[in-house]
Every structure is written in C-alpha cells, then in structure tokens.
C-alpha positions, 0 to 999 in steps of 0.5 A, spaced: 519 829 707 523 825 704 519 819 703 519 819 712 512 820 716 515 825 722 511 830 724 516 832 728 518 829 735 517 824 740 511 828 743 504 827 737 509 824 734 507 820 727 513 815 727 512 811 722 519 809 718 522 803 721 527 803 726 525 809 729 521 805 735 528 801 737 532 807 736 528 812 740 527 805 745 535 805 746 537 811 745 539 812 753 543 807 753 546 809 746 548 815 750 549 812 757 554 808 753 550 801 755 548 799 748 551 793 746 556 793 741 552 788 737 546 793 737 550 799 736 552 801 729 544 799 727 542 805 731 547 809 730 546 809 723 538 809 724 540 816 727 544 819 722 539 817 717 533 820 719 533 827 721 528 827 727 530 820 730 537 824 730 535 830 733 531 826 738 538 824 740 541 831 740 535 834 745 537 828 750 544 829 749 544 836 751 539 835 757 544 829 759 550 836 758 545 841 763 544 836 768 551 833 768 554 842 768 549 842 775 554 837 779 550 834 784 544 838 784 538 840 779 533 844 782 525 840 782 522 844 777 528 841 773 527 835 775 519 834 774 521 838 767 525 832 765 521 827 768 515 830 763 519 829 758 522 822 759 514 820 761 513 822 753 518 819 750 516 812 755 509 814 752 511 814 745 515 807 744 510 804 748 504 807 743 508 805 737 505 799 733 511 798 730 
C-alpha cells in the first residue's frame, strides 16, 4: 500500500499516515469553503496525496451535490443515513491517536 496503513475508509479505518486525523477533522470546512487560507494548501495537498483521505472527501462532496440537488427537502430516511455517516466520521477522529 504504498508504505500507507489504510484499511479503507473512515469506518474501521486504520488511519495511520500522519495528517489524515487533521485532514479528515477539517474536511467539511474545506468543502464549506470555512477553512483558513493558512490551513488549506496543507490539507489539500494531504488529499491529493493519499488516496483514501481523498476519496474521503469525494464521498463527502458528492453526498454535499445530492443534498444540495434536493432544494429545500431531504427525506428522513436520508437525513438519518447522513447523520449515520458524519456519527462515524466524528467516531474516527476522535478515536485517533494521531
């Protein structure tokens, strides 16, 4: 793998590689566009250079595009389905030791 210890993901996810606890923790805000200039080329370049950090974010962009492509109403069953997932994400960052 790359000298890289995923195992695929924020759920069960065996983080390892510095900087992924601190690009996971600030990727909404990266997304949101809320992420200070002074942190941003950091994160961003952790992203483009580890694959599962960056396909993290892909996953949390393209659930951003559904939400967003549903205007003002997103079913329940969708809404608990994302609070499920971001419950995960908070899960891992808080997990890691890193």
């Amino acid at each position: 793998m790359n000298g890289r210890e995923h195992d695929g993901g924020v759920a069960g996810s065996g983080h390892v590689e510095p900087g992924c606890a601190e690009a996971l923790a600030k990727l909404q805000d990266l997304i949101d566009g809320e992420l200070p200039a002074s942190s941003a080329p950091r994160i961003m370049a952790h992203l483009e250079a580890c694959p599962p950090c960056g396909f993290e974010r892909e996953a949390f962009e393209r659930i951003k595009a559904a939400v967003a492509s549903c205007g003002n109403y997103v079913d329940a069953e969708s809404m608990q389905r994302l609070r499920t997932f971001a419950s995960r994400v908070a899960e891992f960052v808080d997990d890691d030791p890193s």
